[in-house]
N, C-alpha and C positions, 0 to 999 in steps of 0.2 A: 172314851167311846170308840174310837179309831182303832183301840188295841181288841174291845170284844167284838168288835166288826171282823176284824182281821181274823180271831180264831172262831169265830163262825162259821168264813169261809171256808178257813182250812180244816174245819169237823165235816162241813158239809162238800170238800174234794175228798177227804177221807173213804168214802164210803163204803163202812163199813170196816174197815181195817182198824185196826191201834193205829189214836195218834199219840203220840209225845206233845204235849203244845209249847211252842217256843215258850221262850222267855223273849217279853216284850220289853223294850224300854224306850224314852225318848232320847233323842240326839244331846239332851243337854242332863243327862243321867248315866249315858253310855261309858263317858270316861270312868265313872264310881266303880262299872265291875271290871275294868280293863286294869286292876292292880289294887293291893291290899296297901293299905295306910299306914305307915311307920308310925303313926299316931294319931289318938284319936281327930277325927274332923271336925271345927267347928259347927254345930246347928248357925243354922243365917241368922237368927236373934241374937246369939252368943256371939258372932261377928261385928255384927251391929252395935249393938252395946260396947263392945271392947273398943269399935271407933271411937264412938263417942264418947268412953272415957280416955281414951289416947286423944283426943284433939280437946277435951276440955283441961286437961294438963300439961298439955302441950305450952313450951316458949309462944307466948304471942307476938314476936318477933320471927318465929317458925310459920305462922299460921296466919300474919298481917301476906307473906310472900304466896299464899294458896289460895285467901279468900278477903275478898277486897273489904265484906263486914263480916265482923266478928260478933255473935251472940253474947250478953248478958249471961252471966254465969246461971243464974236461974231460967232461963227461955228453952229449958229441953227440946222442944220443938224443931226449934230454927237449929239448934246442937246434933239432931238427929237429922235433920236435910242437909246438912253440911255433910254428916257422916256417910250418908246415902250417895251424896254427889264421887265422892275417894273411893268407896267400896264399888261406884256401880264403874270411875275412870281405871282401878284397878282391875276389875273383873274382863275389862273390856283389852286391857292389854295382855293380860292372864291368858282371854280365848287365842291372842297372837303368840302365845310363848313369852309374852315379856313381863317385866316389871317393869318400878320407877326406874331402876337401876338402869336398865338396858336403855328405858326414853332417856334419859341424863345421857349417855355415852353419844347417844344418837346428836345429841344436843351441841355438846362439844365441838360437834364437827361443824353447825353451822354457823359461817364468818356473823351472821349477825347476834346470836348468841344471846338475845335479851330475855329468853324462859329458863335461862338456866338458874336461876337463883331459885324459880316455882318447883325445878324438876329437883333439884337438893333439899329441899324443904319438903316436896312432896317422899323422898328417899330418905328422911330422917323418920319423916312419923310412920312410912310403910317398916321401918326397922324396929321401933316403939309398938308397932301396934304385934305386929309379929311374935316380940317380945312380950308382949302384954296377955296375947293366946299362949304361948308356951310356958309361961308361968300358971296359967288356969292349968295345963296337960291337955293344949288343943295346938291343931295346929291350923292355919287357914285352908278350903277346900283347894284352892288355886296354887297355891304353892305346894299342897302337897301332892298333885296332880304333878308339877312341872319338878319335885324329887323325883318321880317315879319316873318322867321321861329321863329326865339329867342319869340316874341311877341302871336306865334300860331295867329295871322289872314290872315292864306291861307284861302282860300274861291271860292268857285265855283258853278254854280248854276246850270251846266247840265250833263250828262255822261262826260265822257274822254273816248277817245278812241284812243291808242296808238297803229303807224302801224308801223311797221320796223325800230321799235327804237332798236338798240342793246343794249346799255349799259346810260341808261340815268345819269348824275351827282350828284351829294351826296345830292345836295343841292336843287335841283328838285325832288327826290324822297320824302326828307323831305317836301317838301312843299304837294307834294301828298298823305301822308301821313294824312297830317292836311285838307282837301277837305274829304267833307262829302258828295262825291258823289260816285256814281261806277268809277272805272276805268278798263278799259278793255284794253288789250296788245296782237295787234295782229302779230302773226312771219306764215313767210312763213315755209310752211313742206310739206315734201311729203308727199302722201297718206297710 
C-alpha cells in the first residue's frame, strides 16, 4: 500500500511531464537486486523443508547439544518449530554478516566457553543443511547474499534512494557499500 501511495505522489508532483516510476522495493528485498545469484536461491519453503530434513537426520548426539527436547520421528510439527527456531537464529546472524562459523570463533574467546559445544553442533548441521540445498541446485538466500559481499559483485545500475529506513542490516549496508552508484537516505524532520 505504502509503494502505490508513494507513486501517486510522485504522478501527482509530475505534473504533467513523463514520469519513469521508480522501482519500489522493501528494505528486506533490496539486498535480491543488489547482485545476481551464482545459483539458484532457495524459495523459504524449500529452506524449511531441507532443515527439517537435515535435523531429522541429523546425529542426535549433534542435536541433544542444540535442543534440550528432541521430536518423535513422526511429530512433523514439533520437527518443523525446531527447524523454524535455526533458520530464523541463522537468518538473524546472516542480517550481521555472520554465521555459526563466525559465533563459534567469537566463542572460543570466551574464558567461560560453556556454548561452545551448541555453537559446533549448531556449525555441523548449518554445513549439512547447506549441503543438503546444493545437492537440490539451491543455494540458501543468506549465504548467497554474503558470496556476493565476500566476492564484491554487488552491483547496481541506477540511484538508491532510501526512505524511512531506520537502521538497515550489516549485511545490506555492505552490499551498498560495493554499488557504484549514489545512494541517497531520506528521514522524516522537522523543519
Amino acid at each position: 500500500r505504502a509503494q502505490r501511495m508513494l507513486l501517486e505522489l510522485l504522478a501527482n508532483q509530475a505534473d504533467g511531464c513523463v514520469l519513469i516510476p521508480p522501482r519500489v522495493v522493501t528494505v528486506g528485498a533490496l539486498p535480491q537486486v543488489l547482485y545476481d545469484a551464482d545459483s539458484p536461491v532457495a524459495a523459504p519453503t524449500r529452506a524449511l523443508l531441507t532443515w527439517v530434513k537435515v535435523l531429522q537426520e541429523a546425529d542426535r548426539t549433534v542435536l541433544a547439544a542444540v535442543a534440550h527436547y528432541l521430536p518423535a520421528d513422526d511429530q512433523f510439527a514439533e520437527w518443523l518449530a525446531l527447524a523454524r527456531d535455526l533458520s530464523q537464529l541463522h537468518s538473524e546472524l546472516a542480517s550481521h554478516a555472520l554465521c555459526f562459523d563466525d559465533a563459534y570463533e567469537r566463542i572460543t574467546n570466551d574464558p567461560d566457553g560453556r556454548d561452545a559445544p551448541r555453537w559446533v553442533a549448531l556449525c555441523r548441521l548449518q554445513q549439512a543443511y547447506e549441503s543438503a540445498l546444493a545437492a537440490q541446485g539451491f543455494v540458501e538466500v543468506n549465504e548467497s547474499r554474503r558470496r556476493a559481499v565476500d566476492a564484491q559483485t554487488c552491483h547496481f545500475d541506477f540511484e538508491i534512494v532510501l526512505i524511512a529506513t531506520v537502521e538497515l542490516p550489516r549485511i545490506t549496508r555492505l552490499m551498498l557499500e560495493q554499488v557504484h552508484v549514489r545512494v541517497t537516505a531520506l528521514i522524516h524532520a522537522p523543519d
